[in-house]
Every structure is written in structure tokens, then in C-alpha cells.
C-alpha positions in Angstrom: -57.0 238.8 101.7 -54.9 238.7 104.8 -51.8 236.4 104.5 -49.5 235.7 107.3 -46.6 233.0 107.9 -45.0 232.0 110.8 -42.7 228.9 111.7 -43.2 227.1 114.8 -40.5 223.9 115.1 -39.6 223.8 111.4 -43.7 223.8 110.3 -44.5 226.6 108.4 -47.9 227.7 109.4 -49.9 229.8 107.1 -52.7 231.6 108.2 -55.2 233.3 105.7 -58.0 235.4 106.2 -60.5 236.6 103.6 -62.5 235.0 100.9 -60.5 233.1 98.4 -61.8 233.4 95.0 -60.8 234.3 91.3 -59.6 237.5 92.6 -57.3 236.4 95.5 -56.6 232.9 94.7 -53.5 233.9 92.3 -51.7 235.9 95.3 -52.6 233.1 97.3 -50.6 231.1 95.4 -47.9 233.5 94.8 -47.4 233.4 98.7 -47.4 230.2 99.4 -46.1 228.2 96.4 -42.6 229.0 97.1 -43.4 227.4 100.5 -43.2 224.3 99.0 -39.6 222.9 99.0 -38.3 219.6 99.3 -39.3 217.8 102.7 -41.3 221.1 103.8 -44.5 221.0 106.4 -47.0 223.1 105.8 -50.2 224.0 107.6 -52.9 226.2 105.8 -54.9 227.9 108.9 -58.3 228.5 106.9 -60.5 229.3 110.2 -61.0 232.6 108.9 -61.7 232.3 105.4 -65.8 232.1 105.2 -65.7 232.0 101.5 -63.8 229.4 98.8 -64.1 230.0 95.1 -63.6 227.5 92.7 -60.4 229.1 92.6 -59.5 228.3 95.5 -59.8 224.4 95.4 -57.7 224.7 92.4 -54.5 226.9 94.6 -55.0 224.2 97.4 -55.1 221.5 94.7 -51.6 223.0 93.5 -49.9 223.4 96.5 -50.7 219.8 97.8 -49.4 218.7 93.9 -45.9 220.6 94.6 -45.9 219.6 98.3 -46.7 216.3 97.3 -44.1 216.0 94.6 -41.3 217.3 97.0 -41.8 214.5 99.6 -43.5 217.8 101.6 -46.8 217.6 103.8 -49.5 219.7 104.1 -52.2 220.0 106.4 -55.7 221.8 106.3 -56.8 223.5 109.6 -60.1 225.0 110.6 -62.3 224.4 107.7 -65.6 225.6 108.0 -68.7 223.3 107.4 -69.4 225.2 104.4 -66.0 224.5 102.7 -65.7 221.0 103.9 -69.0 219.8 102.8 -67.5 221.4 99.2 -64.6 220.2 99.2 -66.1 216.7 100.5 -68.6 216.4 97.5 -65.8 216.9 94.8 -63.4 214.5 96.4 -60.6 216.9 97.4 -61.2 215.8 101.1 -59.4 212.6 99.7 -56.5 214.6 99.3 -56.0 216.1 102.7 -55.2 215.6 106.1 -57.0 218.0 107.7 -57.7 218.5 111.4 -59.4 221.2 113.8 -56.7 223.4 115.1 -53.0 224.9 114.4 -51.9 222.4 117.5 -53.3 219.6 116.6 -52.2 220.0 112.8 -48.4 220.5 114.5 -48.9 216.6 116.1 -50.4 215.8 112.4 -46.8 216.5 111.2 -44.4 215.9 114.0 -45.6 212.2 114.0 
């Protein structure tokens, strides 16, 4: 699991890469919890992760709970069909804003 962060106009953008899954989902979490503070943005870039676990709804769930709870946003980026269509048939879709790329999840939160 490949986890980098970045800040582009007071957005943090996290980009992951690697299958997320019992294994990696807790340092997942660990990462990108903290991330989470009062009236933060947030972008998860999931274009390259192929593979989402169980465990991995459950981090996403989490952050968008602390996010949430902190007036914060967070936006999903690059999902793959695979993950979407999972994530659509258990109702976390309903959750999210999510949208294609990095710059288009920027105007997501800028607005």
C-alpha cells in the first residue's frame, strides 16, 4: 500500500495505491484519520486501487464519520467500476460525493 499526501489550495489530496483490505485498511486509516480536523477538505484519489476489501468500506466509512462530524468534506476520486458498483449496492455511494478526477474533486470543494 502506497500512501501519499499532498496539499493543493488548502485541499488535502490523498492519493493511494494498492489493494485495500484487512491487511492495509488499519494503516490506511492511521494515515489519513488524523487528516480529519475541523473544517478540513479531503480528496481520497482511489484511481489506483483495483481492490477494496470489506475493510476498506468500513476506513472510508470512518473517515467520512470524522470528516463529517468536524464540519469537514470529503471527496472520492477515480473509482473504478468494480468498487463503485460495490459500494453502490450497499448504499455507501449515498454517502459520497464523488467525481472522476483530482481537478474536478478540487471544484467539488472550492464551490
Amino acid at each position: 500500500m502506497d500512501i501519499k499526501t499532498k496539499t493543493i489550495e488548502e485541499i488535502t489530496v490523498v492519493e493511494l495505491a494498492g489493494d485495500i483490505d484487512a491487511k492495509t485498511a488499519p494503516i490506511v486509516t492511521e494515515k489519513v484519520l488524523p487528516l480529519a480536523e475541523p473544517g478540513s477538505k479531503i480528496i481520497m484519489d482511489i484511481s489506483n486501487v483495483p481492490y477494496m476489501s470489506s475493510a476498506g468500506l468500513r476506513m472510508l466509512l470512518t473517515l467520512y464519520r470524522q470528516a463529517t462530524a468536524k464540519d469537514g468534506k470529503l471527496v472520492l476520486v477515480g473509482l473504478s467500476e468494480e468498487i463503485e458498483d460495490t459500494m453502490s449496492v450497499t448504499g455507501f455511494l449515498d454517502f459520497f460525493k464523488t467525481s472522476e478526477t483530482v481537478e474536478s474533486g478540487l471544484k467539488i470543494l472550492q464551490e
